[in-house]
C-alpha positions as CSV (number, residue, x, y, z in Angstrom):
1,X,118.8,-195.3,-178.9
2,X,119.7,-199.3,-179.5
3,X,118.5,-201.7,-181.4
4,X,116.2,-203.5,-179.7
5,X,116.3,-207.5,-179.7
6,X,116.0,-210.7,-178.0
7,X,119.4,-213.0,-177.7
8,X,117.9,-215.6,-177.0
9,X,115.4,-215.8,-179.9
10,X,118.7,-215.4,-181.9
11,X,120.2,-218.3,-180.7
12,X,117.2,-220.1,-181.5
13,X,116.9,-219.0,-184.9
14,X,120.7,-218.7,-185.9
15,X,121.9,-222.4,-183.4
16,X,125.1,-220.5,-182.0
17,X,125.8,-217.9,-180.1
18,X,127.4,-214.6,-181.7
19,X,130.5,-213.9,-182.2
20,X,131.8,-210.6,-180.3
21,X,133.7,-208.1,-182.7
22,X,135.0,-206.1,-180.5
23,X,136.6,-207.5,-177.1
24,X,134.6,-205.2,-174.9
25,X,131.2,-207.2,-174.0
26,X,129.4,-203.9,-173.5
27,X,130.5,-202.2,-176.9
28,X,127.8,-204.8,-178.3
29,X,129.0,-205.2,-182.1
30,X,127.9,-208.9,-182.7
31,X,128.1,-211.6,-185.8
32,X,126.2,-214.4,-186.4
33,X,125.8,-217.1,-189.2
34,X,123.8,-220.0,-190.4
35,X,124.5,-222.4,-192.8
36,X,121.1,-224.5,-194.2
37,X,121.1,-227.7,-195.7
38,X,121.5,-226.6,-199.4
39,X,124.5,-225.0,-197.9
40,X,122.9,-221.6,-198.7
41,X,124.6,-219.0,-195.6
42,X,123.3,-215.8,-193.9
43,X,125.0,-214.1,-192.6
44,X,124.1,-210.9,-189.9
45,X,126.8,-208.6,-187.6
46,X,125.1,-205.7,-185.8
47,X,126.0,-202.5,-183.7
48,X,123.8,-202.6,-181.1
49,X,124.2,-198.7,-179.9
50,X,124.7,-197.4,-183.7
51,X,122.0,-198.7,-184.8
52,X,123.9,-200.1,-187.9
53,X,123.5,-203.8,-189.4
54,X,124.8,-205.8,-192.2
55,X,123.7,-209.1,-194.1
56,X,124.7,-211.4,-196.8
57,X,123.9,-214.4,-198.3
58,X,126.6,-216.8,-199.7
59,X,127.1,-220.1,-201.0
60,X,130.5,-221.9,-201.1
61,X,132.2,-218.9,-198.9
62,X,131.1,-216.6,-202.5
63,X,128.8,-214.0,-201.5
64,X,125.7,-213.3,-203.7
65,X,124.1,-210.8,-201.8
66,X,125.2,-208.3,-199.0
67,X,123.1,-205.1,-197.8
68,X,123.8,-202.5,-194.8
69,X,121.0,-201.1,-193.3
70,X,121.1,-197.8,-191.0
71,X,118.8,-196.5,-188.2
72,X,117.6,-200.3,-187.3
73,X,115.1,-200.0,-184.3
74,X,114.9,-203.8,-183.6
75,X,115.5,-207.5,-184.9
76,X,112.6,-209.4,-184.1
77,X,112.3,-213.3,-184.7
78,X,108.1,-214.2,-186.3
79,X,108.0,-218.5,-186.2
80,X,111.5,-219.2,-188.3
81,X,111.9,-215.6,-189.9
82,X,114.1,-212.4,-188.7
83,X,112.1,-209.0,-189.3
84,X,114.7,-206.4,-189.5
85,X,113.0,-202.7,-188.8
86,X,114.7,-199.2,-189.8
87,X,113.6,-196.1,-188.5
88,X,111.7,-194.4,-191.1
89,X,112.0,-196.7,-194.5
90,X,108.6,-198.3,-195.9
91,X,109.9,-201.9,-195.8
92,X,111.0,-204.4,-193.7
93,X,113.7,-206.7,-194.6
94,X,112.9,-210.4,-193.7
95,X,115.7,-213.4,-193.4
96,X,113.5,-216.3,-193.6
97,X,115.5,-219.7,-192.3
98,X,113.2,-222.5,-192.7
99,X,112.6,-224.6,-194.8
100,X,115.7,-223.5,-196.7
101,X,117.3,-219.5,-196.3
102,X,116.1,-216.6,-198.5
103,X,115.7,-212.8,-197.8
104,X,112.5,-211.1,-198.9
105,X,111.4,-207.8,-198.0
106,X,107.5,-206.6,-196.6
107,X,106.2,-203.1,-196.8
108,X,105.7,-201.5,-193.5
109,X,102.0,-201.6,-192.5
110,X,100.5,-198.0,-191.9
111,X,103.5,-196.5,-194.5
């Protein structure tokens, strides 16, 4: 299994590419990060093939929030917002980017 996800839609959403953690392309451990107008940052790194993803929120380089989520099935970018799925957990976490950043979470439908 791999987390499922569309690099393009997180360029769009994020305005950069990722930056690779490890030097082998295909291990696919990425990072990216976003910095709104408020100077609010979110920041997201992922392992694409173990399932595994991290996410913080800072402002002026101090982090306020930071969360690592297992068993991730897919990222998936709705208008300007990130829906973060994990295998078998009741809620989705959401990193919402316009008009300014926050992180919410939404109950699975169905669970």
């Amino acid at each position: 299994m791999s987390i499922k996800y569309d690099e393009y839609d997180l360029l769009e959403l994020f305005g950069s590419f990722p930056i690779m953690l490890c030097d082998d392309y295909d291990v696919g451990i990425y990072y990216y990060s976003y910095t709104d107008s408020c100077g609010l940052e979110v920041s997201l790194n992922f392992s694409v093939y173990e399932q595994k993803c991290g996410m913080g929120l800072s402002i002026n380089n101090i982090c306020h929030f930071e969360i690592d989520l297992s068993n991730v099935v897919y990222l998936r970018k709705e208008d300007w917002r990130l829906r973060i799925r994990q295998q078998n957990v009741e809620v989705d976490y959401i990193i919402c980017f316009k008009p300014n950043i926050f992180v919410t979470t939404e109950k699975v439908e169905g669970k």
